[in-house]
N, CA, C and O of each residue as an XYZ file, in Angstrom:
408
protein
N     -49.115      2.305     97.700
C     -49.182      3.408     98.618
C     -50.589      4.001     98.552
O     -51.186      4.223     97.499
N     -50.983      4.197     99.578
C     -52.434      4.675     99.675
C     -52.606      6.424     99.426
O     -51.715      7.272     99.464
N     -53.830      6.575     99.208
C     -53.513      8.307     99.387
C     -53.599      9.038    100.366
O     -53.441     10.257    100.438
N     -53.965      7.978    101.481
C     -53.692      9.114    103.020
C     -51.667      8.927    103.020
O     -50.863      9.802    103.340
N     -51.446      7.887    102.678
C     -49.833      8.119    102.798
C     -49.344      9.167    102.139
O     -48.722     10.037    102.748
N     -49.512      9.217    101.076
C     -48.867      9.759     99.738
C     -49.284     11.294    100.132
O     -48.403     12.139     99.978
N     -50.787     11.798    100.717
C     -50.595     12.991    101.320
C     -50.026     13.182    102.163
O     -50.280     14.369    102.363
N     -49.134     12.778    103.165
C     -48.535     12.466    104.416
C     -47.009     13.357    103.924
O     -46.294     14.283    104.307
N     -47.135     12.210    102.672
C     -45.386     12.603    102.341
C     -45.015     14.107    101.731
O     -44.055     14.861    101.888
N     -46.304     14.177    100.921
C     -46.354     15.321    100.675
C     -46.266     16.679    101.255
O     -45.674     17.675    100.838
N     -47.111     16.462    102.491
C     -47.348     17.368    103.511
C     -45.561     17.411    104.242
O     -44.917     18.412    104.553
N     -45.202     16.135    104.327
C     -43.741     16.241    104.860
C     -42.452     16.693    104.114
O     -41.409     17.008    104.686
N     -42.667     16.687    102.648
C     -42.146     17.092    101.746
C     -42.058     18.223    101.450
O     -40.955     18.649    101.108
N     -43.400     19.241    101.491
C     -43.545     20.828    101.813
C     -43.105     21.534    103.029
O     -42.705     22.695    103.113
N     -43.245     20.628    103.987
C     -42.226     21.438    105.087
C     -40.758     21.358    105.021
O     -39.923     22.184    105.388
N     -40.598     20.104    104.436
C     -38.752     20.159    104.594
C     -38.467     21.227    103.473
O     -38.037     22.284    103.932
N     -38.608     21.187    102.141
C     -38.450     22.108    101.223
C     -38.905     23.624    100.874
O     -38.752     24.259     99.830
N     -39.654     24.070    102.373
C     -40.498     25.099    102.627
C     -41.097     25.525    101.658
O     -41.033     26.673    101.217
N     -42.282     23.851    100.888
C     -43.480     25.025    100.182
C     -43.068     24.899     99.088
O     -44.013     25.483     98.558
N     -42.173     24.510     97.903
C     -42.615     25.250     96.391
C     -43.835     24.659     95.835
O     -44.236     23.505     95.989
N     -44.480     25.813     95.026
C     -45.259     25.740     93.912
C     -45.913     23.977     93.590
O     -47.061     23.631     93.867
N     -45.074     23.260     93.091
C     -44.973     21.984     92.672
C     -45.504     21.169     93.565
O     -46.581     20.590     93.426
N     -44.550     21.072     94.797
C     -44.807     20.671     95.834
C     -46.270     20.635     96.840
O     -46.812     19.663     97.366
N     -46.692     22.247     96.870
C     -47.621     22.364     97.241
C     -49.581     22.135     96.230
O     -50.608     21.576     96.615
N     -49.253     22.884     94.919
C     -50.090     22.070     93.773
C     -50.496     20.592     93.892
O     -51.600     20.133     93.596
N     -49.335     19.849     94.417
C     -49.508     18.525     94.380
C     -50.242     18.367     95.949
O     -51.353     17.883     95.730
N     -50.119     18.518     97.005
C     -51.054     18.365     97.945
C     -52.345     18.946     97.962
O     -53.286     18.448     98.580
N     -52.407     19.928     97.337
C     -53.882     20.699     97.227
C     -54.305     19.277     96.215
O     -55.019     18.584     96.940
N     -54.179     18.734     95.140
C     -54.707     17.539     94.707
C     -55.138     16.781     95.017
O     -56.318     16.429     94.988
N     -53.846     16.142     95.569
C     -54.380     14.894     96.502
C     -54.941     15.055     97.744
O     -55.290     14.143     98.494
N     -55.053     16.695     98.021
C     -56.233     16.611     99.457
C     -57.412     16.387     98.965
O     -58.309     15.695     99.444
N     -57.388     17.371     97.374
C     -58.911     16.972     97.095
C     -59.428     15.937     96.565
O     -60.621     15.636     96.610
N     -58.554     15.332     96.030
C     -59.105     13.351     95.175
C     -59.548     12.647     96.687
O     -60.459     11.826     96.789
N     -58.771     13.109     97.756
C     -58.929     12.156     98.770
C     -60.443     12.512     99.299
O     -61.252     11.635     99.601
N     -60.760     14.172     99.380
C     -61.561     14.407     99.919
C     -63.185     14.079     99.266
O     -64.186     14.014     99.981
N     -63.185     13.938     98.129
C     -64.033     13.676     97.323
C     -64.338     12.172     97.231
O     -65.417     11.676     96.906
N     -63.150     11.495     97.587
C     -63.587      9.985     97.691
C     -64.536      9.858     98.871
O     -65.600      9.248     98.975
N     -63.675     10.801     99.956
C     -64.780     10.140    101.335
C     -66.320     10.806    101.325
O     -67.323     10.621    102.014
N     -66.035     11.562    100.340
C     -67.560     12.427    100.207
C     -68.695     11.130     99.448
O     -69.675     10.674    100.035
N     -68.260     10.740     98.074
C     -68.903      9.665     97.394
C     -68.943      8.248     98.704
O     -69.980      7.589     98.771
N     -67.910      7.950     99.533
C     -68.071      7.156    100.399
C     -69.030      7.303    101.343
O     -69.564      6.365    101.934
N     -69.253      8.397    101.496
C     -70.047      8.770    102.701
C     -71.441      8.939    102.140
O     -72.420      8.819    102.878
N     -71.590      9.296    100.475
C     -73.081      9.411    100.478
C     -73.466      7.786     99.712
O     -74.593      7.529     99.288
N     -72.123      6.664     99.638
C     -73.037      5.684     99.248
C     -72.817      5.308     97.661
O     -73.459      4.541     96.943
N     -71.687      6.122     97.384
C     -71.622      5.930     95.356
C     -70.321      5.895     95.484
O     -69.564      6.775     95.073
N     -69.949      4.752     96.133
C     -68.399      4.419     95.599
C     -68.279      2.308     94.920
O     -67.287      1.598     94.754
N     -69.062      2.152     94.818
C     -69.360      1.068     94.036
C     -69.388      1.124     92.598
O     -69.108      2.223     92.118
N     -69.598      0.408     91.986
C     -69.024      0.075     90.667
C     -70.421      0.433     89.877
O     -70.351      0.563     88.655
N     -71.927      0.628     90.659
C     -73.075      1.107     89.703
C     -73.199      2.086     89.961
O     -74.059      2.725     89.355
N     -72.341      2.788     91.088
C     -72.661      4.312     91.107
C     -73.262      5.273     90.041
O     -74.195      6.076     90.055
N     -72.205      4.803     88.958
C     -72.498      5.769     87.450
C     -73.896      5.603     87.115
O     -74.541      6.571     86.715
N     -74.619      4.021     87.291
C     -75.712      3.610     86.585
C     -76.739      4.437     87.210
O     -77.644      5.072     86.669
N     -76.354      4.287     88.800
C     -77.322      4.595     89.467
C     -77.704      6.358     89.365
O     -78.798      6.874     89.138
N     -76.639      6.886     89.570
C     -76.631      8.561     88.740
C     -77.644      9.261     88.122
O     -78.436     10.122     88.505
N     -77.293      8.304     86.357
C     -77.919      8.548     85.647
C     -79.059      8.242     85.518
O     -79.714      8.968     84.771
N     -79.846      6.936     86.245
C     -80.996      6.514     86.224
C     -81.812      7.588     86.999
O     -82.905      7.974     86.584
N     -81.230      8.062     88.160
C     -81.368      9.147     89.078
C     -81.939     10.340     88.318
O     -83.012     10.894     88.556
N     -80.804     10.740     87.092
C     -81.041     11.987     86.472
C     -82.132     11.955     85.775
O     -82.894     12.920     85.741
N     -82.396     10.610     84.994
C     -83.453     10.768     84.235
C     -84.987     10.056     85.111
O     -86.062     10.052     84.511
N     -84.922      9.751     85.895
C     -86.123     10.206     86.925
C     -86.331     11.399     87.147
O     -87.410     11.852     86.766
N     -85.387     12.275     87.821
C     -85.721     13.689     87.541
C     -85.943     14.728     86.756
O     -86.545     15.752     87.078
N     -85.164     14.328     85.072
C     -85.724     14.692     84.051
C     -87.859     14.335     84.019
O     -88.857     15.055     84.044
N     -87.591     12.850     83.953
C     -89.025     12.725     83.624
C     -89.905     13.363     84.951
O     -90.908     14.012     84.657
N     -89.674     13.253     85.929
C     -90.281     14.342     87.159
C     -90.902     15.950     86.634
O     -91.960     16.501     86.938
N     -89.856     16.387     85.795
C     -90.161     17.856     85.802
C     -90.469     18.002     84.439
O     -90.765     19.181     84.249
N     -90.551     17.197     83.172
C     -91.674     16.544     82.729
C     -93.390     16.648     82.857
O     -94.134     17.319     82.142
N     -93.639     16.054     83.626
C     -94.289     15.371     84.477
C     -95.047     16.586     84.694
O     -96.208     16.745     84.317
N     -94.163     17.664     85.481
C     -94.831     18.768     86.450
C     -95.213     19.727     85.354
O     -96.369     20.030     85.061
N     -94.023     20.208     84.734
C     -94.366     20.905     82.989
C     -95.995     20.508     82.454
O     -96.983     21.234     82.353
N     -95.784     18.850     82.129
C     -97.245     18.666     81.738
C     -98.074     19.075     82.473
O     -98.800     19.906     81.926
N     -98.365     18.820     83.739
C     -99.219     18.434     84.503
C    -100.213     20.474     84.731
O    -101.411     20.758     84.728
N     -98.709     21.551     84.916
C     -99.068     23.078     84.794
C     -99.704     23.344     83.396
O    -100.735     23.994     83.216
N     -98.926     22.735     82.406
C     -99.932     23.153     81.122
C    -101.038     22.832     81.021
O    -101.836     23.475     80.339
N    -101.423     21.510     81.828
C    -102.928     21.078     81.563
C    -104.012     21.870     82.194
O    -105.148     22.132     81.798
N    -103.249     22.244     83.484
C    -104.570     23.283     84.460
C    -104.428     24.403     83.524
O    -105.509     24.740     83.043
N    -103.469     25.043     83.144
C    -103.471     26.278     82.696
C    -104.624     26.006     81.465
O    -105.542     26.825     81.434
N    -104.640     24.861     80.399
C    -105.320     25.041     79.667
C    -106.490     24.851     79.785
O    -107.236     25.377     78.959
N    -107.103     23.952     80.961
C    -108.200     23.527     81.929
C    -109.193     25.434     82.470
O    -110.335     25.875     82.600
N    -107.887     25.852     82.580
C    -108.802     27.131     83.230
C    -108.749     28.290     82.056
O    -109.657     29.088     81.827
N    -107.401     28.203     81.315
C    -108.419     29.324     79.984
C    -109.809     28.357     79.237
O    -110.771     29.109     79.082
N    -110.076     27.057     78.809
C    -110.909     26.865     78.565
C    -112.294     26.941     79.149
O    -113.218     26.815     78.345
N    -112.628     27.152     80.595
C    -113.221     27.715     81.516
C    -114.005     28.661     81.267
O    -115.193     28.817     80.986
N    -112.731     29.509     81.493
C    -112.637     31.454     81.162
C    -113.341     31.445     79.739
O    -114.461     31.954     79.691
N    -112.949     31.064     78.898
C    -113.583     31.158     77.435
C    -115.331     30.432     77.602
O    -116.327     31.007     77.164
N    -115.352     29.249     78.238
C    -117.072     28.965     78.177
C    -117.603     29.829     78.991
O    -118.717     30.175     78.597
N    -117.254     30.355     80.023
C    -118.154     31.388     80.589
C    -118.192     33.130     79.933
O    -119.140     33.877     80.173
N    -117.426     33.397     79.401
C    -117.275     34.703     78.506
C    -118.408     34.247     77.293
O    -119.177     35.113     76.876
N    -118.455     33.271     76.912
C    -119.403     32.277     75.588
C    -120.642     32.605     75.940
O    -121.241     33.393     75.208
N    -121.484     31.938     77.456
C    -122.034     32.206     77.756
C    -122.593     33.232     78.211
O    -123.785     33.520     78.103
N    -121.799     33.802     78.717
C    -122.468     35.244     79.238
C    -122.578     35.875     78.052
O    -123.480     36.712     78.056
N    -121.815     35.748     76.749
C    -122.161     36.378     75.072
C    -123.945     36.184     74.574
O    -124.884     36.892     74.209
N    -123.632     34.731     74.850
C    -125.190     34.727     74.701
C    -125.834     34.725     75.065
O    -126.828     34.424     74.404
N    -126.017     35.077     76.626
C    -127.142     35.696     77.589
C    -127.496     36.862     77.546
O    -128.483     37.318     78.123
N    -126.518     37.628     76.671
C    -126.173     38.897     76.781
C    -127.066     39.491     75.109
O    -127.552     40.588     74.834
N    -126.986     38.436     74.436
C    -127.133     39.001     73.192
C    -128.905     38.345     72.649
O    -129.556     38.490     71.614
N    -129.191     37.531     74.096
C    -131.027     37.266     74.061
C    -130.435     35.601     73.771
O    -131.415     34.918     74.069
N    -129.499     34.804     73.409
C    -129.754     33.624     73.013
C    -130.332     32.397     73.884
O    -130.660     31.255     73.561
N    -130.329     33.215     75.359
C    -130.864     32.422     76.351
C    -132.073     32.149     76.032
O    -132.223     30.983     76.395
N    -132.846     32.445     75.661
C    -134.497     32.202     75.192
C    -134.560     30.939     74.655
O    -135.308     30.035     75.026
N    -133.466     30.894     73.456
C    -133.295     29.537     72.937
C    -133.223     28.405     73.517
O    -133.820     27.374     73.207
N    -132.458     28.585     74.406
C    -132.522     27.268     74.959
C    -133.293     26.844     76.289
O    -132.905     25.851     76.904
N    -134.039     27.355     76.596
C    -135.426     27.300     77.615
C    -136.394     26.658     76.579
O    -137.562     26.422     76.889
């Protein structure tokens, strides 16, 4: 029995018995197992590497933001080291050491 049937019966089962608890629990289920299949069907991960593909997924995007993490720490440290040679310099322009090196 498929699960568009099996919700069928269900759905026909809650009207004849108007609705209990049990009855209805059990279609809210199987609306949603069903609905979630056609969702994974529809985006393409209902095959058997789905899982692989997932996780390979996740950890591309792990290493992505990684990646970006590094990539902000490096400018950040790119431009305080900057900030610090020109404060350096202007120290010792400031304090006559420019002479020296002319």
């Amino acid at each position: 029995m498929s699960r568009e049937e099996l919700l069928a019966r269900l759905l026909a089962q809650a009207e004849d018995s108007g609705g209990d608890f049990v009855t209805l629990r059990a279609v809210v289920e199987e609306a949603s197992e069903l609905g979630a299949v056609r969702v994974l069907s529809r985006m393409g991960l209902d095959d058997a590497s789905a899982h692989d593909d997932l996780a390979e997924l996740r950890e591309l995007l792990r290493a992505w933001r990684d990646a970006k993490r590094s990539a902000w720490n490096a400018a950040i440290d790119w431009v305080v080291r900057g900030v610090l040679a020109i404060l350096l310099c202007a120290l010792a322009v400031r304090l006559g050491f420019g002479d020296l090196v002319r």
